[in-house]
KEGUVEX-99596 format. One line per 10 residues: number of its first residue (from 1); their letters; for each residue x, z, y of C-alpha. Coordinates in nm, 2 decimals. Example, Ala and Ser with C-alpha at 12.3 -4.5 7.8 and 13.67 -1.06 7.14 Angstrom:
2
1) as) 1.23:0.78:-0.45  1.37:0.71:-0.11
END
This chain:
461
1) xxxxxxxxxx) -0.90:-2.23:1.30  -0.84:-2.24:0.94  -1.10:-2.36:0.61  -1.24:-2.07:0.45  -1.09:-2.01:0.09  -1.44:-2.02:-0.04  -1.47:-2.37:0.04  -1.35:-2.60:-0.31  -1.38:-2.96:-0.23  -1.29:-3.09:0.14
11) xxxxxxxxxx) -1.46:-3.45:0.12  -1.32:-3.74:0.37  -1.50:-4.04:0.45  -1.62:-4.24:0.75  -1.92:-4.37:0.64  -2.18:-4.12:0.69  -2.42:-4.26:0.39  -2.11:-4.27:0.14  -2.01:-3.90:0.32  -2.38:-3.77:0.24
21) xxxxxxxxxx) -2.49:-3.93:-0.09  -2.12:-3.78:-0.24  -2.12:-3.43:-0.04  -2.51:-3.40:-0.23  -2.36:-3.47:-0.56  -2.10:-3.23:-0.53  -2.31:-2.96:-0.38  -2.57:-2.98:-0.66  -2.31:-2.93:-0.90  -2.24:-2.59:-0.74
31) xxxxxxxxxx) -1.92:-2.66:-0.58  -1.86:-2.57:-0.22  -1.82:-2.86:0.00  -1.67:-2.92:0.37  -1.76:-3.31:0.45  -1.59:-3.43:0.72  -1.57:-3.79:0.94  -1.22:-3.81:1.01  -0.89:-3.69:0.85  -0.72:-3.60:1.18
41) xxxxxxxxxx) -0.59:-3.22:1.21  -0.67:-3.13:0.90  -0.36:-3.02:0.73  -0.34:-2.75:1.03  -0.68:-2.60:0.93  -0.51:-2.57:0.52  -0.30:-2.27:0.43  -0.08:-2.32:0.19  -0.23:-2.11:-0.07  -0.61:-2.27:-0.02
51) xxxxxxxxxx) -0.80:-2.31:-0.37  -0.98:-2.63:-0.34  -0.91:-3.03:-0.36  -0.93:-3.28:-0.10  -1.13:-3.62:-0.18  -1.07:-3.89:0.07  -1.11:-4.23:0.14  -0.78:-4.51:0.20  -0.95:-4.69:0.45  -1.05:-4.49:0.73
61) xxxxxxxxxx) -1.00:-4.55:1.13  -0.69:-4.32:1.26  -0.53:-4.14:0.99  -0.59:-4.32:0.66  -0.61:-4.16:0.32  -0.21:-4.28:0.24  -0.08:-4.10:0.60  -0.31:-3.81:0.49  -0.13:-3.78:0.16  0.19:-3.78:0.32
71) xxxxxxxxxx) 0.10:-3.47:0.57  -0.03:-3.27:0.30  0.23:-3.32:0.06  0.45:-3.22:0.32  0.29:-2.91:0.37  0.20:-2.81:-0.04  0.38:-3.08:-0.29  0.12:-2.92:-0.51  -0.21:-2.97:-0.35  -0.46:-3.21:-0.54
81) xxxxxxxxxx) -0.55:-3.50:-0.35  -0.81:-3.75:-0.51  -0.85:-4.08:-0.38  -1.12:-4.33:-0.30  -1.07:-4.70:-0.33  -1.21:-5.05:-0.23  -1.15:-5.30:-0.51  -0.90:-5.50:-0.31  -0.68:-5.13:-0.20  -0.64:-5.03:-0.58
91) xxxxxxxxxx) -0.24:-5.17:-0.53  -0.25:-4.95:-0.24  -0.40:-4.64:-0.49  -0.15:-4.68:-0.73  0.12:-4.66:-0.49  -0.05:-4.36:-0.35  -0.02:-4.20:-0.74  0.30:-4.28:-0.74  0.33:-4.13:-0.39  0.23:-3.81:-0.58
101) xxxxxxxxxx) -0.17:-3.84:-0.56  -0.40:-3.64:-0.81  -0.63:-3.96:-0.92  -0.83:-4.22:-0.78  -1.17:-4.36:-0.79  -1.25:-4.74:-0.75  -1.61:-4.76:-0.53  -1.86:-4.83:-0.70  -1.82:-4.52:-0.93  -2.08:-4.27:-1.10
111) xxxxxxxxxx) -2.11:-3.94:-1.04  -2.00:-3.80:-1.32  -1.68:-3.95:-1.32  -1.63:-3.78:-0.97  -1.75:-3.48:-1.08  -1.49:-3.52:-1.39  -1.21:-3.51:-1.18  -1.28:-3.35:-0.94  -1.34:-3.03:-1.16  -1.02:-3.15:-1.37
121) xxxxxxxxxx) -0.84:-3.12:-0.99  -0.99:-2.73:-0.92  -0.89:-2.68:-1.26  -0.51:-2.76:-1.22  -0.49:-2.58:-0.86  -0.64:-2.27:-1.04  -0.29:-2.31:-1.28  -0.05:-2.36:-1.01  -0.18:-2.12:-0.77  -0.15:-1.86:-1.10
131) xxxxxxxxxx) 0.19:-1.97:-1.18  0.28:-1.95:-0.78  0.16:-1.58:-0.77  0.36:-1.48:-1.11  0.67:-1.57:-0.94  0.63:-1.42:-0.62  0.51:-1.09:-0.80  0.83:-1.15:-1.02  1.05:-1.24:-0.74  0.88:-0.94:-0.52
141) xxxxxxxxxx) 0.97:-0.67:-0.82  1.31:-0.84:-0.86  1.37:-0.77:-0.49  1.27:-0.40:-0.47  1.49:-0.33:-0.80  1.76:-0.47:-0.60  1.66:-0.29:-0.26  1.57:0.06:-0.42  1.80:0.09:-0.69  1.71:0.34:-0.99
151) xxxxxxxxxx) 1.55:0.40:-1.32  1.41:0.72:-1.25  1.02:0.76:-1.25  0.99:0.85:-0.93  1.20:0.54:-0.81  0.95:0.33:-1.08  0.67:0.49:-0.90  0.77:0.41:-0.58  0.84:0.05:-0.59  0.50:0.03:-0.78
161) xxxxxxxxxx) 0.33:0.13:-0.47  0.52:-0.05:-0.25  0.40:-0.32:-0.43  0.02:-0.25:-0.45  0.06:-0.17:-0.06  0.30:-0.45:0.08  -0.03:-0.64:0.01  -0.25:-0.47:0.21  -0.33:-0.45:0.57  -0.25:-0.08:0.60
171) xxxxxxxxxx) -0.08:0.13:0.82  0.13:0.37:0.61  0.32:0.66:0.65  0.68:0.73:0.48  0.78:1.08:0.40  1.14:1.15:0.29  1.43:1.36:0.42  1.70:1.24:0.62  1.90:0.94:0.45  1.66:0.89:0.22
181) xxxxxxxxxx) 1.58:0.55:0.32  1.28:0.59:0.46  1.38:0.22:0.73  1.46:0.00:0.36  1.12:0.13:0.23  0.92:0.04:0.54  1.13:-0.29:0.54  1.05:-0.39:0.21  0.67:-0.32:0.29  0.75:-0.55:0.56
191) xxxxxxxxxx) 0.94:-0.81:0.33  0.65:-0.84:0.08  0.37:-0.87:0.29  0.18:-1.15:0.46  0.36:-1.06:0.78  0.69:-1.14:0.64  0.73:-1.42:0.85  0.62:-1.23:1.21  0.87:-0.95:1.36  1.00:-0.64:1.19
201) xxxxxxxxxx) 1.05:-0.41:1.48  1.18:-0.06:1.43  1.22:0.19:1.67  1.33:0.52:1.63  1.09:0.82:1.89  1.38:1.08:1.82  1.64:0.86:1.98  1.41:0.77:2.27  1.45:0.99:2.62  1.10:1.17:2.71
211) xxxxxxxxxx) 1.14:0.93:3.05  1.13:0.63:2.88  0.90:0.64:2.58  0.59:0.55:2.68  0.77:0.25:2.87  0.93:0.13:2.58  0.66:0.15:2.32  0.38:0.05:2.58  0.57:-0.19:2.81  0.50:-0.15:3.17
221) xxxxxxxxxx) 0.40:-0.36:3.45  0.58:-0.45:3.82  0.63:-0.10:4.05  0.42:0.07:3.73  0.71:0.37:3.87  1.00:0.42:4.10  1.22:0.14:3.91  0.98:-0.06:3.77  1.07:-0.43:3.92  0.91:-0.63:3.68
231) xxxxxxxxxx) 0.71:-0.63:3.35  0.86:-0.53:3.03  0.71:-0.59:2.65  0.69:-0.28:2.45  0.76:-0.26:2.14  0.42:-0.26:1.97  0.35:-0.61:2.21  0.71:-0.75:2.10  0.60:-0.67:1.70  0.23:-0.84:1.76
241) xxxxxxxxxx) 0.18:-1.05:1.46  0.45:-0.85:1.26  0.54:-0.46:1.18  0.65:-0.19:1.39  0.82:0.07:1.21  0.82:0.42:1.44  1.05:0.65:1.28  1.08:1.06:1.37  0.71:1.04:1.48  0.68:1.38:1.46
251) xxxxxxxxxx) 0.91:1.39:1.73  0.71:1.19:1.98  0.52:1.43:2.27  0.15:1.51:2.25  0.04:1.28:2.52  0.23:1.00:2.35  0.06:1.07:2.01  -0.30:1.01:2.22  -0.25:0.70:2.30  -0.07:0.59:1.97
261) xxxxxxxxxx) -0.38:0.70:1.80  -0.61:0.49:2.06  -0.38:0.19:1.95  -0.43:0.28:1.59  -0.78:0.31:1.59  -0.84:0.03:1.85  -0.55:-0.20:1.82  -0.51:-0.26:2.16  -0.24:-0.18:2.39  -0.23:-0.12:2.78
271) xxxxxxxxxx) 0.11:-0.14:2.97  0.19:0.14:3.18  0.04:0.07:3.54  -0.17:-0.25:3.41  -0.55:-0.28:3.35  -0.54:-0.52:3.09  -0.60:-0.47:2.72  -0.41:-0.68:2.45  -0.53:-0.76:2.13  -0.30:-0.63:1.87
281) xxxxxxxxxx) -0.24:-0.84:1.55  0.02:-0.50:1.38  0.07:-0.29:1.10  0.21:0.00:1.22  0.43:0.22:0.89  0.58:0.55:1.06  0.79:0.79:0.92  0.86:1.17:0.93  1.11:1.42:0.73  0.88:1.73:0.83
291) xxxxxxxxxx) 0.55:1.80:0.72  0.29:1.70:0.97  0.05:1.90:0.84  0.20:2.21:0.88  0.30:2.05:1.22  -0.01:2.00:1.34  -0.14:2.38:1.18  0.11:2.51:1.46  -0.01:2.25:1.74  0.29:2.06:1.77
301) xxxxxxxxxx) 0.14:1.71:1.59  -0.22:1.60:1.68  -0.40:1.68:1.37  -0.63:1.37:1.46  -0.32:1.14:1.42  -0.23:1.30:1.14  -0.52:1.21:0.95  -0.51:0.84:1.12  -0.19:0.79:0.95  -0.21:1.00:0.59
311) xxxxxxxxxx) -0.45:0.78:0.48  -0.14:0.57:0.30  0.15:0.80:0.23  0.44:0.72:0.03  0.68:1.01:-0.04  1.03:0.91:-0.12  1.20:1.16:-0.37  1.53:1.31:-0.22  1.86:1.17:-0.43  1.86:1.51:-0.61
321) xxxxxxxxxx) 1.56:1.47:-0.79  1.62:1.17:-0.89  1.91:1.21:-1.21  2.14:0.94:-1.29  1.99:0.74:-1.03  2.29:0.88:-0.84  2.51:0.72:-1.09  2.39:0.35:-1.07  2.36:0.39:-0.68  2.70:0.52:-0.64
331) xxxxxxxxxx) 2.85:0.23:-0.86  2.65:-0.02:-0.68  2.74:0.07:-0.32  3.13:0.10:-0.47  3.12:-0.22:-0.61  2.96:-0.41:-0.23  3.25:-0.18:-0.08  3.52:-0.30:-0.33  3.35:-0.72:-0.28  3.35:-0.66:0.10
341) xxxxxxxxxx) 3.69:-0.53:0.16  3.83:-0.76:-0.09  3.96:-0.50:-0.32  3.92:-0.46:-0.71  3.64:-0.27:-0.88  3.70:0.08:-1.02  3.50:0.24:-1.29  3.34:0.60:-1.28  3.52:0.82:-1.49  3.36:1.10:-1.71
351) xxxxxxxxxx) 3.48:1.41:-1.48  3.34:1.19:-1.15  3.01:1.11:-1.33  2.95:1.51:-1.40  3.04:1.57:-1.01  2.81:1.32:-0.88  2.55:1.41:-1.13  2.60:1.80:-1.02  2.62:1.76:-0.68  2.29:1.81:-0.41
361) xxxxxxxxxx) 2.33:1.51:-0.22  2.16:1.70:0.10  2.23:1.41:0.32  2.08:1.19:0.05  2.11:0.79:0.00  2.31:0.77:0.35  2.60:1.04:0.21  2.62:0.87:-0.11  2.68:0.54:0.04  2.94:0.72:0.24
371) xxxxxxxxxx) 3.10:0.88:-0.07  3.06:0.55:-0.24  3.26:0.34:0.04  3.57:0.60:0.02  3.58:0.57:-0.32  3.61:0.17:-0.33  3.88:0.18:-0.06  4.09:0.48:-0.28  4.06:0.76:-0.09  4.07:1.10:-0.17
381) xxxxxxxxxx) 3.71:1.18:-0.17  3.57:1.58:-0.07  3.16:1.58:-0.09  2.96:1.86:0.14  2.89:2.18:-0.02  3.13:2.14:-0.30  3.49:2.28:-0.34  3.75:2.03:-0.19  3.98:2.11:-0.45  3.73:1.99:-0.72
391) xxxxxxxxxx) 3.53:1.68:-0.59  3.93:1.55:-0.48  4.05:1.66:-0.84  3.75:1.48:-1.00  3.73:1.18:-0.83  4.10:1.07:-0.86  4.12:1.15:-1.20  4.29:0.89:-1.43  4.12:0.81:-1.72  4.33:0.92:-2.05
401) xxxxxxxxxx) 4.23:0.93:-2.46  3.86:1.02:-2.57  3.91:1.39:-2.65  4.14:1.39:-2.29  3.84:1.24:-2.11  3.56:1.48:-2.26  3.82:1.80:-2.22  3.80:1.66:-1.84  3.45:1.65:-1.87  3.34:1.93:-1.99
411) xxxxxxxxxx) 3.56:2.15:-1.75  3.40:1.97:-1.49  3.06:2.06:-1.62  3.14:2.40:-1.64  3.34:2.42:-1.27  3.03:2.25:-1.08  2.83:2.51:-1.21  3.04:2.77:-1.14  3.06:2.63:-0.72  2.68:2.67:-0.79
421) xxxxxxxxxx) 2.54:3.06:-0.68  2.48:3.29:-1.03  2.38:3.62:-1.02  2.55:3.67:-1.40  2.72:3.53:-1.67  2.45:3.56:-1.87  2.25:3.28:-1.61  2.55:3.05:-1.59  2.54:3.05:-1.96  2.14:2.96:-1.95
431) xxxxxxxxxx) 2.22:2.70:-1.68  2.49:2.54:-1.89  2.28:2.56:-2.21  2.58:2.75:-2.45  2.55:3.12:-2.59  2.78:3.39:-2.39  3.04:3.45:-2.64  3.09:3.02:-2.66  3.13:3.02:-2.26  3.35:3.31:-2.25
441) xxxxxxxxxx) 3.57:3.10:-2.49  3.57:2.79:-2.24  3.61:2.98:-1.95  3.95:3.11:-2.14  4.04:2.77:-2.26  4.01:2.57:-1.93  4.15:2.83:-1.73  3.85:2.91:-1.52  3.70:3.26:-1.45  3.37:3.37:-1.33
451) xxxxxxxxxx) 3.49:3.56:-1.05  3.55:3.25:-0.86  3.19:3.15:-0.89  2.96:3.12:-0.56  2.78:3.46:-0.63  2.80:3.73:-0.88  2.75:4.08:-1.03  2.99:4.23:-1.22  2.73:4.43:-1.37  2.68:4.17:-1.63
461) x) 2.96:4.07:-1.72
END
């Protein structure tokens, strides 16, 4: 059992007159008091991050006020302690301050001066507990720059509500195509939370046969079916205390999704072929790359679970939509892949930049790191959906003089979006941002021609 947060002052002395006389100062004063007889246990019932002071006395049978220091400190360096002294223990109380304790009071004292300090105490746990939070908020938005890398305002959107939810206690529900990173997401949730000391289990219900899923998210007990010779944990049990992250949900069977929403709503779980109920202490974040509504418009999701879970959504954007975040996420897996294998770092060069800038990414994050690892071990790199001939030509390119390098580039520019579909000249000129007459010119100049574009018509040419 731990001390409520709203208590402020935790007041230790065995002498129950002393004990009373002090906790009715204190209390009529306005501050909340919990007056106890002995010291014993109490640095179990103190979180870390618990507002108040302590105020005990040195002498006291058991644990005396020096031993108490010493568990406390170990616990929070930080944590005001406040001392009360005999005349012949002040030697002991100013080894105790040097021991690291806030102040001490020599008995008899007045109230005032108690009250002094002790206020003076609150005051400076107020200012460390502050400071304590700044850098874990700093050290929290450090982290998730370095997790989800990107300048991008949807990536500065994200990790701002990453950040607002990791604190929370709810369940939440990632939407993202496939790659996108929807298990680092639901990680860092994980990471940043209160829970980042319990288990991060992930599981993913696509990968799981329909014979064994309810076993191995539920658990199951002894002869529970044919096979079944003794208990197993599920997942959600295994992740008590900690987060389960349930990936593909949409792929999970109807039957399955009832009693996930029974867990959800009653945080409870039953092992297959047992009549017990155990408490669940979980946040549950699941992900999906289809739309669950529509899903559950056609009866294939329960539109009851649904709702359970879209009550915290987080979408993350596909790498397409996200600009030059490709850039910066390309270098950065490169340059892991170049420190890994031991090899030196390359730069992008203009004509790569344009390619990875042009391209679709459709198998998001997860092809880019792909693309990214290739490139730091020098191979000759071909990306889906675009030409072999120019993402190899592009990517091996040697860098040469400026006007070389944006002749390079602009070609580039101009072959990407011809591997793109047009229906005319006249829209590859719109999508390339130059007049007709000036594209007709480069097409001539970099030896490229229309007709070798995706899709065209002739009739407007």
């Amino acid at each position: 059992m731990s001390i409520d947060n709203q208590i402020q002052v935790v007041l230790i002395d065995d002498d129950p007159h002393l004990r009373q006389a002090l906790c009715q100062t204190l209390d009529l004063a306005g501050l909340k008091v919990l007056p106890l007889g002995e010291a014993t246990g109490l640095t179990a019932q103190l979180s870390r991050d618990w507002p108040g002071v302590v105020v005990s006395d040195i002498r006291m049978p058991g644990m005396d006020g020096l031993e108490l220091l010493a568990e406390l400190h170990g616990q929070d360096p930080e944590l005001p302690v406040l001392l009360i002294t005999g005349h012949g223990d002040v030697p002991l109380a100013v080894q105790a301050m040097r021991a690291g304790a806030y102040d001490f009071l020599e008995k008899p004292f007045a109230s005032d001066a108690l009250l002094d300090r002790v206020r003076r105490a609150l005051a400076l746990r107020r200012l460390v507990l502050d400071n304590r939070s700044l850098r874990l908020a700093l050290s929290d938005r450090q982290q998730l720059s370095t997790r989800l890398v990107g300048h991008s305002p949807q990536m500065l959107r994200l990790r701002e509500q990453i950040g607002a939810l990791a604190a929370t206690k709810a369940d939440v529900l990632i939407l993202g195509e496939t790659g996108a990173g929807k298990e680092v997401v639901a990680r860092a949730l994980h990471d940043l939370s209160s829970r980042r000391s319990g288990p991060f289990v992930a599981i993913n219900a696509g990968a799981l046969a329909e014979s064994v899923v309810e076993s191995e998210l539920f658990g199951h007990e002894p002869g529970a079916f044919t096979g079944a010779q003794k208990r197993r944990i599920g997942k959600f049990e295994f992740a008590n205390g900690g987060t389960l992250f349930l990936d593909e949900i949409e792929s999970m069977s109807l039957d399955v999704q009832v009693k996930l929403l029974r867990l959800l709503q009653e945080r409870v779980v039953e092992r297959l072929g047992g009549n017990q109920l155990i408490p669940l202490d979980i946040r549950i974040i699941a992900a999906t790359k289809e739309d669950l509504r529509q899903s559950a418009d056609q009866g294939r999701f329960r539109a009851d679970l649904y709702y359970r879970l879209n009550v915290a959504p987080l979408r993350i954007p596909p790498l397409r939509e996200r600009g030059e975040d490709a850039l910066m996420l390309f270098q950065h897996f490169a340059d892991e892949a170049s420190s890994r294998h031991g090899l030196p770092l390359h730069e992008l060069q203009p004509g790569q930049r344009a390619l990875l800038l042009r391209h679709s990414w459709p198998g998001n994050v997860r092809e880019l790191q792909n693309a990214a690892e290739r490139f730091a071990l020098g191979l000759e790199l071909a990306l889906d959906n675009t030409p072999d001939n120019l993402s190899a030509g592009l990517l091996t390119s040697t860098p040469g003089g400026l006007s070389e390098q944006v002749e390079q580039f602009e070609k580039s520019l101009i072959a990407a979006e011809l591997s793109r579909p047009h229906s005319s000249l006249r829209s590859l000129a719109e999508a390339l941002g130059v007049p007709r007459k000036t594209l007709h010119d480069k097409l001539r100049k970099h030896g490229l021609n229309f007709a070798d574009s995706a899709s065209h018509s002739s009739d407007d040419e």
